[in-house]
MARDRENDREN-992879 format. One line per field, with one value per residue: residue number from 1; y, z, x of N, C-alpha, C in turn. Coordinates in steps of 0.001 Angstrom, whole numbers, plus 500000, padded with zeros to 6 digits. Layout:
<nodes>
seq = c(NUM  ...);
n_y = c(Y  ...);
n_z = c(Z  ...);
n_x = c(X  ...);
ca_y = c(Y  ...);
ca_z = c(Z  ...);
ca_x = c(X  ...);
c_y = c(Y  ...);
c_z = c(Z  ...);
c_x = c(X  ...);
</nodes>
This chain:
<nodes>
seq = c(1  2  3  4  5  6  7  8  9  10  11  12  13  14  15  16  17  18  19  20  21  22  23  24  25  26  27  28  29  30  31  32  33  34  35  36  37  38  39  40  41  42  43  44  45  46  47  48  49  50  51  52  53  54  55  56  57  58  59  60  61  62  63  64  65  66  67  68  69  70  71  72  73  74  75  76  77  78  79  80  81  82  83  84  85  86  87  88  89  90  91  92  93  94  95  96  97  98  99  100  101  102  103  104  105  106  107  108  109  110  111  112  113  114  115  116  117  118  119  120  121  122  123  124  125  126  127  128  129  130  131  132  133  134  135  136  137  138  139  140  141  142  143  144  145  146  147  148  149  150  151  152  153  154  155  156  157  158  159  160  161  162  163  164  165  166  167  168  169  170  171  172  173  174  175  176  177  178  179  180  181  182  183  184  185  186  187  188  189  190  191  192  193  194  195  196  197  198  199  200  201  202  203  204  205  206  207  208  209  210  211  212  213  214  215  216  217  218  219  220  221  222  223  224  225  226  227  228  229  230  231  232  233  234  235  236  237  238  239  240  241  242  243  244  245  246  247  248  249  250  251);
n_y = c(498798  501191  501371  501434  504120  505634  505355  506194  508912  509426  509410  511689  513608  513829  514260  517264  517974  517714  519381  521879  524965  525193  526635  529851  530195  531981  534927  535811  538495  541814  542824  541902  540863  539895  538252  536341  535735  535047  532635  530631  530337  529543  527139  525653  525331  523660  520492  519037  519306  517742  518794  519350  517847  515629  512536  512702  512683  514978  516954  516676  517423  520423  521465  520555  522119  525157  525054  525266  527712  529222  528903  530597  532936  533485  532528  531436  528061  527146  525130  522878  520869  521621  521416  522884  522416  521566  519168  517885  516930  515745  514762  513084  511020  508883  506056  503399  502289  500096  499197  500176  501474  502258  503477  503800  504661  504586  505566  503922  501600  501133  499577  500280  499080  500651  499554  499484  501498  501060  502017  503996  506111  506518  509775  511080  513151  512925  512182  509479  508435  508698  509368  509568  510687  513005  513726  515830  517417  519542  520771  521760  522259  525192  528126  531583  534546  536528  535909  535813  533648  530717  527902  526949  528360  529183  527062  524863  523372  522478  519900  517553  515240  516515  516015  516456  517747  516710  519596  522251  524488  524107  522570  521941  523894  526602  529920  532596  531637  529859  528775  530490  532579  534523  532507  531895  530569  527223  526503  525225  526249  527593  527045  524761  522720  520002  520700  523143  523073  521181  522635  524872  522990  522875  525305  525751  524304  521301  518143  516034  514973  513975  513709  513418  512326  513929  514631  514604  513363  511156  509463  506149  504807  504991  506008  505909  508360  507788  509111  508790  508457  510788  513816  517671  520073  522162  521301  520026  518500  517422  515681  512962  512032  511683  510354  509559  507289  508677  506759  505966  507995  507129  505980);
n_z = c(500000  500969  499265  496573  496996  497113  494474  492955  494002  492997  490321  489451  490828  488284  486526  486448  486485  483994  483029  483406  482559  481318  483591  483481  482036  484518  483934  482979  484800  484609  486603  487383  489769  491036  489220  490215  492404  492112  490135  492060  493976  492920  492080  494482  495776  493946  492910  492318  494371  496459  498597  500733  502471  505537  504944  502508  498320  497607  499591  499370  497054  496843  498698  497615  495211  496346  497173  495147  494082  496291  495678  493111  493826  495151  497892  500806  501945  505194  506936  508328  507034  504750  503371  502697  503700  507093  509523  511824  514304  514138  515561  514558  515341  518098  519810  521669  524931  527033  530581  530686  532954  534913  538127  540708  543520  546717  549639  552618  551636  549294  545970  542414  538991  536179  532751  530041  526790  526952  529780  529188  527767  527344  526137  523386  523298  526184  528091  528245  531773  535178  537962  540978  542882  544333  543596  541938  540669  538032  536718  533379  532786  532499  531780  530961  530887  529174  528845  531576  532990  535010  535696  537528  539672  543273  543415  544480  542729  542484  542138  542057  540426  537655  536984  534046  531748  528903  525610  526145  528143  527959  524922  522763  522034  520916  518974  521287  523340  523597  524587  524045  522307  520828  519612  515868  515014  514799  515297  517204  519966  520967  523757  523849  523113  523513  523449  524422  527051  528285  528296  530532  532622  533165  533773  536025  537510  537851  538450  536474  534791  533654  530912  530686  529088  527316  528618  525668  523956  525177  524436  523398  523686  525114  524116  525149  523813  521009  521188  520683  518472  517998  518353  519486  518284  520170  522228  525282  527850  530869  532433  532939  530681  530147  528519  528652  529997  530884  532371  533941  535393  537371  540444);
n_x = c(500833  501846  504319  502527  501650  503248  504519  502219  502460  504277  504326  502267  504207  506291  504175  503347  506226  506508  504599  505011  506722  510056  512531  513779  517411  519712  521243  524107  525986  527059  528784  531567  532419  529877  529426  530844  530499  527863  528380  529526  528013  525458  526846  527823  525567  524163  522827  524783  526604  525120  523609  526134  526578  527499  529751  529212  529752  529773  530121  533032  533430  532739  534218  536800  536231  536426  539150  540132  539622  540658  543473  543436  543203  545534  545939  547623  548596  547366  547990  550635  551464  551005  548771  545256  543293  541803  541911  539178  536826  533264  530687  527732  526215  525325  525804  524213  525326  526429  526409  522952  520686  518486  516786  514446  514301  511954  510069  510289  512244  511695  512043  511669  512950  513114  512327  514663  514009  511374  510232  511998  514061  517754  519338  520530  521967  523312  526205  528063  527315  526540  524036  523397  520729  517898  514483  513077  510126  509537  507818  507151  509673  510518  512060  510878  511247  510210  507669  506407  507056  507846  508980  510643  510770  511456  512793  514729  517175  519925  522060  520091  518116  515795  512924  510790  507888  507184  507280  505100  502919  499671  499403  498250  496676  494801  494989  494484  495169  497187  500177  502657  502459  504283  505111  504810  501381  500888  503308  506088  506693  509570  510543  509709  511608  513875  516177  516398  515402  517158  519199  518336  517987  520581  521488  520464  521698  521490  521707  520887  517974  515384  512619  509365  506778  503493  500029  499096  501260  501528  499201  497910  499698  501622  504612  508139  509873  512342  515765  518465  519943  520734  522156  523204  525229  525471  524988  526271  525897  526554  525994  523788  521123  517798  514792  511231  508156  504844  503683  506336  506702  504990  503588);
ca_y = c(500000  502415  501866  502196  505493  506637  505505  507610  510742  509776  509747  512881  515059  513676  514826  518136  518817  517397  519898  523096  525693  525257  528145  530745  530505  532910  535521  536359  539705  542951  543026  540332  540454  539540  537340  535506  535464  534022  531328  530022  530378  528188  525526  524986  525034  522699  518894  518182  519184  516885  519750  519504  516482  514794  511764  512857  513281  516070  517904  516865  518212  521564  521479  521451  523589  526230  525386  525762  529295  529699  528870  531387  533865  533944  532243  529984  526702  527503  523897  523069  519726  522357  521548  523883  521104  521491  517934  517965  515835  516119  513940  513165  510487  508515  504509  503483  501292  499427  498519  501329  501328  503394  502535  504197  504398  505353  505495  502368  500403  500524  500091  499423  499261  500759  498815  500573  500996  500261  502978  505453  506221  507935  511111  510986  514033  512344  511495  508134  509201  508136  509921  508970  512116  513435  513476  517391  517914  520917  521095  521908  522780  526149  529686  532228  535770  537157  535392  535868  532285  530496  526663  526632  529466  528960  525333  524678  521957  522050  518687  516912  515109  517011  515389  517621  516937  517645  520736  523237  524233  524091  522865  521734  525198  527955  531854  533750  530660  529632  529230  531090  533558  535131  531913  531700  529719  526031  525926  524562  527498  527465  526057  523012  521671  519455  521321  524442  522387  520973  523651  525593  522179  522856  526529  525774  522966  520071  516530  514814  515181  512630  514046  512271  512482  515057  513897  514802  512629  509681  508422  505121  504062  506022  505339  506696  508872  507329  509960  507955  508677  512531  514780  518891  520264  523436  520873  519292  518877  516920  514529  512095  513045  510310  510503  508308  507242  509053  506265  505833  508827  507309  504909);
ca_z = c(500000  500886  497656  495970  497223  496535  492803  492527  494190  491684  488657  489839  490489  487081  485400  487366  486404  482435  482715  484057  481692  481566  484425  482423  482855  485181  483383  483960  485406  483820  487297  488048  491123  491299  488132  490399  493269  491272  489770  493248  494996  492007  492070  495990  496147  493255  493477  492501  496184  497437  500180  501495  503514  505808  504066  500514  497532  497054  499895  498859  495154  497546  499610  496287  494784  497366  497154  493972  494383  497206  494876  492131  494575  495596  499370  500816  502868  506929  507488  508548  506082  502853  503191  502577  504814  508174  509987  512613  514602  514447  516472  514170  516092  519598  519944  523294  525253  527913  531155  530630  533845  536040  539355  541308  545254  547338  550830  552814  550825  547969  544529  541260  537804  534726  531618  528719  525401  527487  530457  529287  526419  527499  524909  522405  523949  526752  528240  529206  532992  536273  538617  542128  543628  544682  542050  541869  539521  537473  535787  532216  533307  531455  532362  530227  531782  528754  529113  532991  533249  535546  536510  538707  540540  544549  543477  544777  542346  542542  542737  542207  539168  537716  536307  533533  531311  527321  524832  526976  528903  526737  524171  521721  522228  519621  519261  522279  524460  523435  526002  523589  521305  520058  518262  514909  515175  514079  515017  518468  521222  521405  525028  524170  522665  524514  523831  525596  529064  528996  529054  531460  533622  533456  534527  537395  538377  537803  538313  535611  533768  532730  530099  530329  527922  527963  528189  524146  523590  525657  523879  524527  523532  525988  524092  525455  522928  521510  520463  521399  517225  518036  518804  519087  518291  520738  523822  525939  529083  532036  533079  532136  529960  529469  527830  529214  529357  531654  533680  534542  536501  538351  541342);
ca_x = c(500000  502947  504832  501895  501194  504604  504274  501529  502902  505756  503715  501886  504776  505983  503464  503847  507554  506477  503645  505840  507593  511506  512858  515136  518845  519944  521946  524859  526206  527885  529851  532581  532394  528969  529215  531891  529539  526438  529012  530164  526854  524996  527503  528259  524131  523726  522432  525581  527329  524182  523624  527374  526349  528779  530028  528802  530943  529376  530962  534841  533212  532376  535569  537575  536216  536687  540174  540682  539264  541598  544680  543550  542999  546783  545857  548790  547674  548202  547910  551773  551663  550769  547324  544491  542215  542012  540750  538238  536113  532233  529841  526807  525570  525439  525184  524164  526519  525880  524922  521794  520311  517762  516264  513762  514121  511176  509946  509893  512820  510446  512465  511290  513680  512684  513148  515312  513431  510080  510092  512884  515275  519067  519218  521881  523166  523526  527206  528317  527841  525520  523206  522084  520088  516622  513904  512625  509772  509701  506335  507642  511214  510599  511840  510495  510662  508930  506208  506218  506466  508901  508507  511688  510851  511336  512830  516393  517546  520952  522790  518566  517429  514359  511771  509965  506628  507526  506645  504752  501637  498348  500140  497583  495678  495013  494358  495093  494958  498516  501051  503857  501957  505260  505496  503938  500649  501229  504444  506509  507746  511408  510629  509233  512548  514599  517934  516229  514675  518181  520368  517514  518218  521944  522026  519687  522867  520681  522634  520162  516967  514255  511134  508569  505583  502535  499039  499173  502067  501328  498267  497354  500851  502593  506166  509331  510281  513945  516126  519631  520930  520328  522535  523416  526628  525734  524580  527310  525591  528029  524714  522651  519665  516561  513393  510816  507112  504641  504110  507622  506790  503704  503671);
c_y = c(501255  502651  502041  503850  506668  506480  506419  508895  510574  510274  511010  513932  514578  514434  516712  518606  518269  518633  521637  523671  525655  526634  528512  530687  531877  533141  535792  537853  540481  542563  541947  539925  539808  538754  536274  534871  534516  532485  530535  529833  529176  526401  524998  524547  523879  521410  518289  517832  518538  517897  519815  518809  516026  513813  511588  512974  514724  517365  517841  517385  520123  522037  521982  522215  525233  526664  525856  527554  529955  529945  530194  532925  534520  533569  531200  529011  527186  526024  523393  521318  520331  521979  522698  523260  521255  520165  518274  516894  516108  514919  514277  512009  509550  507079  504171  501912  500118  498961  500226  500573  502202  502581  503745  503666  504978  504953  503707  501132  500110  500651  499628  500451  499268  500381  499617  499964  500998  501577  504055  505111  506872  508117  510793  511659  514077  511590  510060  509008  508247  509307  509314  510184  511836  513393  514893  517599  519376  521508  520794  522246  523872  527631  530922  533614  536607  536998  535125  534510  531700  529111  526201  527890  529203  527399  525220  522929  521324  520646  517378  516281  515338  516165  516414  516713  517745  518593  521406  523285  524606  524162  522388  523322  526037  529081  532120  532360  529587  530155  530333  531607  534149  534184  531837  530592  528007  525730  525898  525656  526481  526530  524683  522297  521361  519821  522433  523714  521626  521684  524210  524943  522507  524112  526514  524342  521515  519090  515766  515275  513839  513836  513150  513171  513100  514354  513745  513601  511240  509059  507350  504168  503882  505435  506202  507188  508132  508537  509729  508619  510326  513497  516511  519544  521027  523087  519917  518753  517628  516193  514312  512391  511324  510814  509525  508741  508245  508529  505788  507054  508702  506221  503790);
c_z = c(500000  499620  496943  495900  496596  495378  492693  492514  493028  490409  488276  489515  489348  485909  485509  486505  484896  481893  482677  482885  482107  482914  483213  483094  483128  483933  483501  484404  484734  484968  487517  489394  491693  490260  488815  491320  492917  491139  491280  493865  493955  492332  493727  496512  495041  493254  493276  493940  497334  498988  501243  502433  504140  504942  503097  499609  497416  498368  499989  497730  495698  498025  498519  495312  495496  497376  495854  493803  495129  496422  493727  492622  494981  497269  499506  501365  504181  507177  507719  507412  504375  502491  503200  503455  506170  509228  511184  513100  514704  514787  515414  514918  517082  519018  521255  523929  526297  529175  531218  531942  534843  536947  540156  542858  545978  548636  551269  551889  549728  546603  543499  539876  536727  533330  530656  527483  525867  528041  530024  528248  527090  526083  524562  522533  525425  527036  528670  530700  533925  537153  539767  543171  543639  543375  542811  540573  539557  536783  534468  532055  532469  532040  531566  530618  530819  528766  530579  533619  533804  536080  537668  539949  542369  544753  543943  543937  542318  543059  542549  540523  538796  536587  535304  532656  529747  526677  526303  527568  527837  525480  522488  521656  520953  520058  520689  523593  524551  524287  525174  522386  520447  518804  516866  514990  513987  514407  516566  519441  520847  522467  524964  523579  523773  524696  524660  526795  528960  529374  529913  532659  533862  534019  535463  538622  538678  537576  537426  534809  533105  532360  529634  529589  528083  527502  526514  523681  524064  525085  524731  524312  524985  525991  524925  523779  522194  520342  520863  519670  517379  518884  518629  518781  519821  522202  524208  527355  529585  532877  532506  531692  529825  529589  528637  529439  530796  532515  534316  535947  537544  539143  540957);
c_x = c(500870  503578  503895  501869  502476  504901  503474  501717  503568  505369  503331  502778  505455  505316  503650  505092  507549  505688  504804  507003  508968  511549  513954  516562  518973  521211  523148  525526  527275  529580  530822  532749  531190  528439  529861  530898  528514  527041  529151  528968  526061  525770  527583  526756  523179  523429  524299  526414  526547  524040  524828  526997  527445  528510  529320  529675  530742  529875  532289  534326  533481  533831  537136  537999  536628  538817  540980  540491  540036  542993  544792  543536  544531  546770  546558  548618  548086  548099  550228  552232  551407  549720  546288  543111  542529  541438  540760  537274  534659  531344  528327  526109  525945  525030  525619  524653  525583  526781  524232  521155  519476  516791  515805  513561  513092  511022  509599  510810  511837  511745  512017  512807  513152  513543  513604  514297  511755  510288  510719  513631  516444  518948  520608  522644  523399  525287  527358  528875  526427  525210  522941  521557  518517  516032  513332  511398  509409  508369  507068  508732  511635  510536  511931  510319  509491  508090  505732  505962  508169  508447  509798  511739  510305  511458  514018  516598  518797  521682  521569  518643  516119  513934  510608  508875  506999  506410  506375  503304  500888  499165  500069  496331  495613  494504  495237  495372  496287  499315  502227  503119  503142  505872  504381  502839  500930  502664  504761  507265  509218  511565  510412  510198  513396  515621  517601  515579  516525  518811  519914  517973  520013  522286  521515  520453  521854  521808  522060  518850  516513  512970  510947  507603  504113  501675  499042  499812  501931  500439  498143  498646  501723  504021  506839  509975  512234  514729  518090  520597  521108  521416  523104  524638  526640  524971  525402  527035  526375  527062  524242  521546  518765  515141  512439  508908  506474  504097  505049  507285  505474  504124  503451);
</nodes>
């Protein structure tokens, strides 16, 4: 049924881009400097550089080109091997090790262990690291002064693992009844992403962080979100991060 469907779109837009007047080649420019510009901007944005993808050809096609531009330019390599390449390490994704482990202590020698994959996901930006602290919940672990909204306010979490509830408050709402009006309707507050409740959790000295799942999200599934391949360049946080269902967080 799926490939069907996707033959059809195929045929569709097909017909679509059979139906559709050629576009005009772009012209090119009196100025050279902005004839040079056009040239370089076309090609580095062309299918051929496949969007400068990590491991694409199409960004060594990008990469070389650049240098070749560099060479005609009169620019000398600073690399101390006479390279014009500088290598670098970038973290596109996380694979989760093992032993994964979380355990819930409560009053009365009570413990129960939540299963990985089942109760909770660790986040991809997530260190290999451990936690054993207080559980603190946060509501939505979201501090927003413009919006006069503060869920850690009069919380001392320092050194605690908070417990937050994902996205934001009313967060299937519309019109004026939207928790984050400044965002464009249809689309997700800033707050409700997980790189902003983490770092929020990290300046408020949080030892950990579990989000669990909002009535919205839980359905009648109520997965743990798994976001273990995922990670940010511009989030490093120095504790354990996990996702998890929202009855992980019930008795």
């Amino acid at each position: 049924m799926l490939l069907r469907r996707l033959t059809s779109a195929a045929v569709v837009a097909g017909l679509f881009v059979a139906l559709a007047a050629p576009a005009p080649a772009q012209k090119p420019f009196d100025d050279p400097t902005l004839e040079r510009m056009r040239k370089d901007i076309f090609f580095l944005a062309s299918p051929e550089c496949e969007g400068r993808g990590i491991d694409t050809k199409g960004i060594e096609r990008a990469a070389n080109y650049i240098v070749e531009s560099f060479k005609e330019s009169g620019l000398k390599p600073a690399m101390k091997d006479g390279s014009y390449f500088q290598p670098f390490t970038v973290t596109t994704c996380a694979k989760l090790g093992k032993p994964v482990k979380a355990v819930l202590n409560g009053p009365g020698d009570q413990t129960r262990e939540l299963r990985a994959g089942t109760d909770f996901n660790p986040m991809g930006f997530s260190p290999t690291s451990k936690a054993a602290a207080g559980l603190v919940f946060v509501g939505y672990g979201i501090t927003a002064p413009e919006l006069k909204y503060d869920d850690y306010a009069g919380l001392d979490v320092a050194g605690k693992i908070v417990v937050m509830i994902r996205r934001t408050p009313r967060s299937t709402a519309t019109g004026d009844q939207r928790f984050d009006k400044t965002t464009p309707a249809g689309e997700d507050s800033n707050y409700a992403a997980f790189v902003t409740k983490i770092e929020n959790a990290a300046a408020h000295k949080a030892a950990g962080v579990v989000i669990v799942n909002d009535t919205a999200m839980a359905g009648t599934r109520d997965a743990s979100p798994t976001t273990i391949s995922t990670r940010w360049a511009r989030l490093r946080p120095s504790f354990p991060c996990s996702s998890g269902s929202a009855r992980c967080s019930t008795p």
